[in-house]
Structures are given as structure tokens and as C-alpha cells.
C-alpha positions as CSV (number, residue, x, y, z in Angstrom):
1,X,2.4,-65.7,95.7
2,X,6.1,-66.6,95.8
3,X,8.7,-63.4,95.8
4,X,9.7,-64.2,92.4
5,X,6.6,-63.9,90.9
6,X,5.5,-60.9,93.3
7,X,8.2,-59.0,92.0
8,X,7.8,-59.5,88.5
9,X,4.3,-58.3,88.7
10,X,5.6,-55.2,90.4
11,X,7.4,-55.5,87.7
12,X,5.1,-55.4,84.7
13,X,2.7,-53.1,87.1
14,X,5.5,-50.5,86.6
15,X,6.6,-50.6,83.4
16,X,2.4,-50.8,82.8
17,X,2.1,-47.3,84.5
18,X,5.6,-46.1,83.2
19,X,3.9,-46.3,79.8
20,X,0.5,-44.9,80.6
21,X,2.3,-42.2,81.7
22,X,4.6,-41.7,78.4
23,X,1.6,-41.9,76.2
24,X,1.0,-38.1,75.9
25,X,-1.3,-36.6,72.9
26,X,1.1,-35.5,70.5
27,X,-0.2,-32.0,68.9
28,X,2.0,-30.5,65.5
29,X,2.0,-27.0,66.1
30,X,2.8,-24.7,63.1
31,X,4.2,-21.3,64.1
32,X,6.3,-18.4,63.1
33,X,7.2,-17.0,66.6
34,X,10.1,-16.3,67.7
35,X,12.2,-18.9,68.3
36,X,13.2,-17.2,72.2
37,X,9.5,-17.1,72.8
38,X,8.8,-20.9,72.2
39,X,10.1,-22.5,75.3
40,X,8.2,-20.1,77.7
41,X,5.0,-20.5,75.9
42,X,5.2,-24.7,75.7
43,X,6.7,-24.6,79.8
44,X,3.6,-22.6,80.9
45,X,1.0,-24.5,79.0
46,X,2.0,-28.2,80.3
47,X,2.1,-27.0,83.6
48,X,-2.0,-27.1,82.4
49,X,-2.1,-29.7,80.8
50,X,1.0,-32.2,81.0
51,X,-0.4,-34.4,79.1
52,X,-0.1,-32.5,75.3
53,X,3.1,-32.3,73.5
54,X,3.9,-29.8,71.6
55,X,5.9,-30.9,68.5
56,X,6.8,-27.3,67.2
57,X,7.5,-26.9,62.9
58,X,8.7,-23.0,62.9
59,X,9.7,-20.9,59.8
60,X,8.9,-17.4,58.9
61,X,5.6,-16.3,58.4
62,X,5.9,-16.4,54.1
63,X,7.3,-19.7,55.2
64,X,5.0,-21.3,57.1
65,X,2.2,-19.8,55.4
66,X,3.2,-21.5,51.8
67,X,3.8,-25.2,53.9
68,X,0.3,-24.8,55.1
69,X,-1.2,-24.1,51.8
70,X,0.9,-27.0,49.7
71,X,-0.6,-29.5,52.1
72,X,-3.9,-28.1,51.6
73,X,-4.8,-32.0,50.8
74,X,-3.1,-33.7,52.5
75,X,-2.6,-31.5,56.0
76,X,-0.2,-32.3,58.6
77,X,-0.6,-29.6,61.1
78,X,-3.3,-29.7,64.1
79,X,-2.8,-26.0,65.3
80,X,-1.4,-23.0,63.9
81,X,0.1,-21.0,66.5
82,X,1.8,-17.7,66.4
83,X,1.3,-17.0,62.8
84,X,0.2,-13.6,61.2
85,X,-3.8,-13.0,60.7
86,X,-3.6,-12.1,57.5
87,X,-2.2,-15.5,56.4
88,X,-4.9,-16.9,58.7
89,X,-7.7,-14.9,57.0
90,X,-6.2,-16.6,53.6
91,X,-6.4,-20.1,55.2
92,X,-9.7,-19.3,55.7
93,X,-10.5,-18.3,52.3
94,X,-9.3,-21.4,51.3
95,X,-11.8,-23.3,53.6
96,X,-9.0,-24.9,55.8
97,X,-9.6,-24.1,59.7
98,X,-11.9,-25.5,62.5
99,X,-14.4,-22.4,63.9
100,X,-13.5,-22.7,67.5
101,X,-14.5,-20.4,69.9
102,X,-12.1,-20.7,72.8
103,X,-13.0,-20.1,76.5
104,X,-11.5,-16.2,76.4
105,X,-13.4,-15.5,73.6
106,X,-15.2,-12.7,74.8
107,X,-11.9,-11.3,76.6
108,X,-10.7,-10.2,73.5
109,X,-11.5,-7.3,71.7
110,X,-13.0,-7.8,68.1
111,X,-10.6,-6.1,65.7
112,X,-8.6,-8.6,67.0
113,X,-10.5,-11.7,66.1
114,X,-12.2,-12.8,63.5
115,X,-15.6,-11.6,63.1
116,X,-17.5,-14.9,62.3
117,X,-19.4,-16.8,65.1
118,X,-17.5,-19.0,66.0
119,X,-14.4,-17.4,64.5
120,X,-12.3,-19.6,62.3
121,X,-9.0,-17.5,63.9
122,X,-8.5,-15.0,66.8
123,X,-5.8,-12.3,68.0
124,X,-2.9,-13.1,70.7
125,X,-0.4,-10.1,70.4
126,X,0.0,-7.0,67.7
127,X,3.4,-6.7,66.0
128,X,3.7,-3.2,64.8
129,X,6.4,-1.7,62.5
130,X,9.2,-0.1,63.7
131,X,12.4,1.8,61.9
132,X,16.0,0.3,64.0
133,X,18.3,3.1,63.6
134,X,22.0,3.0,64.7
135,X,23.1,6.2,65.6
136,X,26.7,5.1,65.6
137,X,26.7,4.1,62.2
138,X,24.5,7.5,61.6
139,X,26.5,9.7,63.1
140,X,29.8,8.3,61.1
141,X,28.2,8.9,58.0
142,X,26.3,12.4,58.9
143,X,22.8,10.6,58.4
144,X,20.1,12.6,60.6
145,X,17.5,10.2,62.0
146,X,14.3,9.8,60.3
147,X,11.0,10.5,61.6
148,X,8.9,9.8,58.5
149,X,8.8,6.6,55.9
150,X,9.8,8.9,52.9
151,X,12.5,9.7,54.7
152,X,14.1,6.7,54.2
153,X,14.4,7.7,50.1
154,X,16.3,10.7,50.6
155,X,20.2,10.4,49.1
156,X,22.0,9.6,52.4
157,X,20.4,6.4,53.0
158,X,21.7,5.2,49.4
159,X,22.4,1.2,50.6
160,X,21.7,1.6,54.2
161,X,18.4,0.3,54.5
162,X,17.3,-3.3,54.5
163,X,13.9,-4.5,55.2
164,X,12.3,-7.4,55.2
165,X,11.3,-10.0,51.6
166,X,6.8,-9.6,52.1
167,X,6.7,-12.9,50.2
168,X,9.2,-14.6,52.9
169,X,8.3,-12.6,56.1
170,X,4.8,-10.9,57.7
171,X,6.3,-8.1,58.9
172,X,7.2,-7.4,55.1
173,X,3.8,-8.2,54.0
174,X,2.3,-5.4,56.6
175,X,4.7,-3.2,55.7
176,X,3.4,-3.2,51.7
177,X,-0.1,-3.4,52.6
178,X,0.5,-0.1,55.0
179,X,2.3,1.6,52.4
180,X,-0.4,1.1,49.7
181,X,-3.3,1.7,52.0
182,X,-1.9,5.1,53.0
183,X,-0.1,6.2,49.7
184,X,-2.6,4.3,47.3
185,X,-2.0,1.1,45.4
186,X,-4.3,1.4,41.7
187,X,-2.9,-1.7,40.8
188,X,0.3,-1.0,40.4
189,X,0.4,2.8,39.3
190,X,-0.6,4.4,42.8
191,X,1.4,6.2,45.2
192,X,2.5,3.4,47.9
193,X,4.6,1.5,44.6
194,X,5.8,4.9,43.5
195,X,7.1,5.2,47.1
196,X,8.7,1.6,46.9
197,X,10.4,3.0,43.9
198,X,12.4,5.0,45.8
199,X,12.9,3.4,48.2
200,X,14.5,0.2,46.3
201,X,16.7,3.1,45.3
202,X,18.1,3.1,49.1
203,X,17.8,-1.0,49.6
204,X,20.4,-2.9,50.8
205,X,18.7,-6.1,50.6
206,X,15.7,-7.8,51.3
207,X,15.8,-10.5,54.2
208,X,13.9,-13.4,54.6
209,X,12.9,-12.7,58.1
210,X,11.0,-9.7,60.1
211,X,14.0,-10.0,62.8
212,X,17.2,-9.5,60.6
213,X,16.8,-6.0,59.4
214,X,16.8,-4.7,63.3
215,X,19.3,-7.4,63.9
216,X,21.9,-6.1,61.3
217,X,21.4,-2.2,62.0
218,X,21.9,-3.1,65.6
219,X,25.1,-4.8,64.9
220,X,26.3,-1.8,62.8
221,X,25.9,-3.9,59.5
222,X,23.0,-1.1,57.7
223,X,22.0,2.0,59.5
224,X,18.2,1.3,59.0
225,X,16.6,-2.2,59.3
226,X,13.0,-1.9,58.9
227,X,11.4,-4.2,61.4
228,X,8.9,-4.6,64.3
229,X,8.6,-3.5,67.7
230,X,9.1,-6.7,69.8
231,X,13.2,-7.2,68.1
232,X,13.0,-3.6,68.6
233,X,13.0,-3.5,71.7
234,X,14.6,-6.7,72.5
235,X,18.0,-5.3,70.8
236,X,17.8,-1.9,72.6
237,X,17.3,-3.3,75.7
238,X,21.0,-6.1,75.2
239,X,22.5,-2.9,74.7
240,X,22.4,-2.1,70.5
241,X,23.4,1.4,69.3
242,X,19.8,1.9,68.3
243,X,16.8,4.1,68.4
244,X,13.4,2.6,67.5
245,X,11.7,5.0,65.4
246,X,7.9,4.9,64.9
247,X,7.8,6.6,61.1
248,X,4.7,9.7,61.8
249,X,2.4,8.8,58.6
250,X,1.5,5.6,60.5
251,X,2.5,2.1,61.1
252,X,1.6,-1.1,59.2
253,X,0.6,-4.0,61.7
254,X,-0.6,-7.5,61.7
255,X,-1.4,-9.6,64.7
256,X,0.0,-13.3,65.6
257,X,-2.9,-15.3,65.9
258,X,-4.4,-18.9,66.6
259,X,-6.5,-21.6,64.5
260,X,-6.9,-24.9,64.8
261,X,-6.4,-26.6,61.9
262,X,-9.3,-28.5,59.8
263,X,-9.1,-32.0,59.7
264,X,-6.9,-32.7,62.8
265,X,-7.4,-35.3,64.7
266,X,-6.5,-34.8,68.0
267,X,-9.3,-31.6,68.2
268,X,-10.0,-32.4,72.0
269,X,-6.0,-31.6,72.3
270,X,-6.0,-28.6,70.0
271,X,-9.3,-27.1,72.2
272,X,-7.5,-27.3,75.2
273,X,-4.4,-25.3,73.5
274,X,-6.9,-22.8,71.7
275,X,-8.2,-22.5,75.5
276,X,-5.1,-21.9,77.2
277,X,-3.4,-19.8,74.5
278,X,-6.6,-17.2,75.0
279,X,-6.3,-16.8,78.4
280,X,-5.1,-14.1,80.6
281,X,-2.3,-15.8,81.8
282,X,-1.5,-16.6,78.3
283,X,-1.9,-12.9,77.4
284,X,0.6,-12.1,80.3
285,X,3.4,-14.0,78.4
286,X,2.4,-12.3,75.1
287,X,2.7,-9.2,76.9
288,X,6.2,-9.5,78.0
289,X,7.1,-9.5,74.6
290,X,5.2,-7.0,72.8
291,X,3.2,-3.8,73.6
292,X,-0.7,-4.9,72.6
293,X,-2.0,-7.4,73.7
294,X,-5.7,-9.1,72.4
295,X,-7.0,-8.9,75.7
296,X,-6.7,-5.1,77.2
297,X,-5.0,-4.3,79.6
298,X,-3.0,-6.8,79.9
299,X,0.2,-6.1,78.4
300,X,2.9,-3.9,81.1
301,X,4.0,-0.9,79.6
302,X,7.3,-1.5,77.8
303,X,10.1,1.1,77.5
304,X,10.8,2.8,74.4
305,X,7.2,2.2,72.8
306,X,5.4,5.5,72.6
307,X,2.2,5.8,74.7
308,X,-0.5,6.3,71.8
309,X,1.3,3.4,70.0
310,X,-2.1,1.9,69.1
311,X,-3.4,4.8,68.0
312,X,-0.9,5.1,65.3
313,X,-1.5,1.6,63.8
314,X,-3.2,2.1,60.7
315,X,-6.9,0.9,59.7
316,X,-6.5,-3.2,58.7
317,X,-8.5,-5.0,57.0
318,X,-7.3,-8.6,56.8
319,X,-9.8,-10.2,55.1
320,X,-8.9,-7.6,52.1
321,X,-5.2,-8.0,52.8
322,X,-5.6,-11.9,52.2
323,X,-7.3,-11.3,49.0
324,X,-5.0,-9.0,47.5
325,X,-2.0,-11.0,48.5
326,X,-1.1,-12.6,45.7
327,X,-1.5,-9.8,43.1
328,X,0.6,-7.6,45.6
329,X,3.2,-9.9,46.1
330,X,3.5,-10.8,42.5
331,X,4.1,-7.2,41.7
332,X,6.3,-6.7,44.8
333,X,8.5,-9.6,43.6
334,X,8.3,-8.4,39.6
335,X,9.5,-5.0,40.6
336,X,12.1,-5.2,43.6
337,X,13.1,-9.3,43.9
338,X,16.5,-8.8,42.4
339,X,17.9,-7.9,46.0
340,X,16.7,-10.5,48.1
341,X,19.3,-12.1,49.6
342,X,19.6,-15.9,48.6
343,X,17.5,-18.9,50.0
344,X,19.0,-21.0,51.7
């Protein structure tokens, strides 16, 4: 073999295993984490498996949830990753997820997993409802801080409390069902809507996303931005004026959970993610982020989360919270929609 032609089969032998090496299995994750939380997760999973790439389409949970539904027919994501349970449990309803039961499985606890064998969805993390209170902002205006949900109606919060759309966001959605389940819904007529009465009274505006509310009270823009524990705590800990405050009647919760989507076709791909994303040193990552974790033990104890947190998460039922959705939301939206803020 001359040099010429020995080279230019080293060549070709290169660019040959060059491109072997490029062609990864793409996988179209859906998701409605955080957007600070997405580069950790994707880092420590292709350290697994290298050879999956994560091609991430992220909105809020309402978001998200209505994308996946509208391409019912014609689907075009293989995983759904980080998105509430209770939008899961309606996918499911609606006969659109691959049972899988990943290699944790039986690591995690069963109110945090779907209860069918194999389960169509299961638990990663719980995001809980939390108040963000700015005691700057409080103390300029003489506004004691709240320990209850009803007392967010009282005069002195006239305008200063903004929480987030339940047709846009998750965190809104649990904080309606919580609210019904615990003051009573009768379709329409029962406590929990006569306590969204009031509060309206006190609304700011509605956001499209479970983050702003804590994000404006810590930046002085509303004293109270109802919210959840993880941009609770994130804010408290950069340094916002703000106390995070755990409302006594109890807190409304969902959990962000996994399901591979039905249809896909890269499933061998989407298994290996389902069994990463349920393992422990998945549940590590969770747990840097957010006080429960699916697996027990797990999660570090974070500060400024009371100790009996879990026990103050009310009694879900996301199967019923799935079915009721659109009658709630349609009543939600008939009765309080005027002060969303505007889509973008």
C-alpha cells in the first residue's frame, strides 16, 4: 500500500469512527422543571449513558400539559420528564403512556407512583405550597405575617397577593384542588370557591408560572406570592427579604413525575432514562432541590422547611384531580380569569 493511499484510508477509517461516534439516540424530552435544574439532571445522566441526547421542550406545567394533549394523534414526545402527576394521571386517562416499570421501582414509596402494575407514571420529587412573604414590604405597610390561607383575605392584603393562573401552572392547579378538598367544592357553591372569592378580592394578578409569585414578593413587587417550596427556598437562600410561610390548615402538593410516552420510538432509549431518572443517585439531585423525595430518605434536610413538612401535605388523590380538571378549571377561569396577566 503506497502512503497516499494508506493515509486516505486512515482517512476515511476516521471520519468512519468520527461518525459512529456522533450518531447518538436522540430522545424529546417534555418537561416543566425548572429551567436551573435541567443542565445538572442531563450532565449526570450521560455520564450513564453518553450515548442518549436529551433534546429538552420545557414550558409550564398548564403548558406542557395542553402540547401533550393537542398531539394526542400525532405525538412528538418520547418521555415526559419533570411534569406534575396529576397531568400525568390525565394522560393516562386519555390512554397515552407506555406502563414501564423502571429498575427503582420498588424504592419508591407508593403514594408516590401510580398504583397500576406496571405503573403508566411514577414520583421523582414533591413540590408543596408555600406563602413568600416580604417582610420589608410588610413592615412598610403594617401587614402582620400570615399563618393561615384565610389570612390572605383579610383588608390589608388588598392587591398584594399574586399567585399563580391553575390553567397555566401546577402549582396553581394544587393550590385549587387543596383549597376545595379542605373547604369543599359542591360544584361550584362549596366553601373552597367561596374562599377564592375573597381572596380574588386581595389578587394582584395571576401568573403564568409557579415561580413568579415568590419571585415578585422577593423582589419587593407584592408582599405575598403564593408559590412552592423549592423557589422558596432558592430565593431565601440569594438573600430575598422573605419568610416562607407554610399556611396551618394544610398544604396543597403535587409531585413531578416520569412517563414514557406511548408510541415513541426510541423505547430502549426512554427505558434507560425511566431507569436512571428512578434511581438513588437520581433522587440525590432531586433532593438538592426540594424537601421529599420519592425514595425515602434520600432528600438532606433543607433549611427553612419545617420538620413535619410531609405530614402537613394534604390527602391527594390524582386520579380524582385529573378527572375534575376540566370542570374546575372552567369555573376557576369563568370566575377569576379577568386578572391573569397577558400571554405572551
Amino acid at each position: 500500500m503506497t502512503f497516499l493511499k494508506s493515509m486516505a484510508f486512515g482517512l476515511v477509517a476516521t471520519a468512519m469512527a468520527a461518525g459512529a461516534w456522533a450518531q447518538k439516540t436522540p430522545l424529546t424530552v417534555y418537561t416543566a422543571l425548572q429551567t436551573d435544574q435541567l443542565k445538572a439532571y442531563q450532565q449526570a445522566f450521560n455520564q450513564v449513558q453518553p450515548d442518549i441526547e436529551i433534546k429538552w421542550v420545557r414550558d409550564s406545567t398548564g403548558v406542557i400539559t395542553a402540547k401533550l394533549l393537542a398531539e394526542k394523534a400525532n405525538p412528538q414526545a418520547d418521555v415526559v420528564w419533570g411534569v406534575a402527576a396529576s397531568s400525568l394521571a390525565l394522560m393516562e386517562r386519555n390512554s397515552m403512556l407506555e406502563p414501564y416499570a423502571p429498575l427503582n421501582l420498588d424504592a419508591i414509596m407508593p403514594q408516590y407512583r401510580d398504583k397500576k402494575s406496571p405503573p403508566a407514571w411514577w414520583g421523582m420529587n414533591v413540590f408543596g405550597a408555600v406563602v413568600c412573604f416580604n417582610t420589608v414590604e410588610a413592615k412598610k405597610r403594617g401587614i402582620a405575617q400570615p399563618t393561615t390561607w384565610k389570612d390572605l383575605t383579610k383588608p390589608e392584603f388588598k392587591g398584594q397577593v399574586v399567585m399563580p393562573n391553575p390553567a397555566s401552572s401546577g402549582t396553581g392547579y394544587f393550590d385549587v384542588v387543596a383549597w376545595l378538598s379542605m373547604f369543599g367544592d359542591d360544584a361550584g357553591k362549596g366553601g373552597g370557591w367561596k374562599y377564592m372569592d375573597a381572596l380574588h378580592e386581595n389578587i394582584g394578578q395571576y401568573t403564568h408560572s409557579g415561580s413568579k409569585p415568590c419571585n415578585m414578593a422577593a423582589s419587593g413587587e407584592y408582599v405575598a406570592g403564593i408559590s412552592f417550596e423549592y423557589r422558596g427556598q432558592a430565593n431565601k437562600a440569594k438573600g430575598a427579604p422573605i419568610e416562607l410561610v407554610f399556611p396551618k390548615e394544610g398544604l396543597g402538593w403535587d409531585l413531578e413525575a416520569f412517563a414514557i410516552h406511548k408510541g415513541t420510538k426510541n423505547l430502549v432509549a426512554a427505558k434507560k432514562l425511566a431507569d436512571w431518572a428512578s434511581s438513588k443517585d437520581a433522587m440525590k439531585l432531586y433532593g438538592k432541590n426540594f424537601a421529599l423525595t420519592a425514595q425515602p430518605g434520600v432528600a438532606p434536610k433543607l433549611p427553612n422547611i419545617p420538620d413535619d413538612y410531609e405530614s402537613r401535605l394534604i390527602k391527594m388523590d390524582f386520579e380524582a384531580a385529573a378527572g375534575s380538571r376540566e370542570r374546575v378549571l372552567a369555573e376557576w377561569t369563568k370566575r377569576y380569569n379577568v386578572k391573569s396577566e397577558a400571554k405572551k
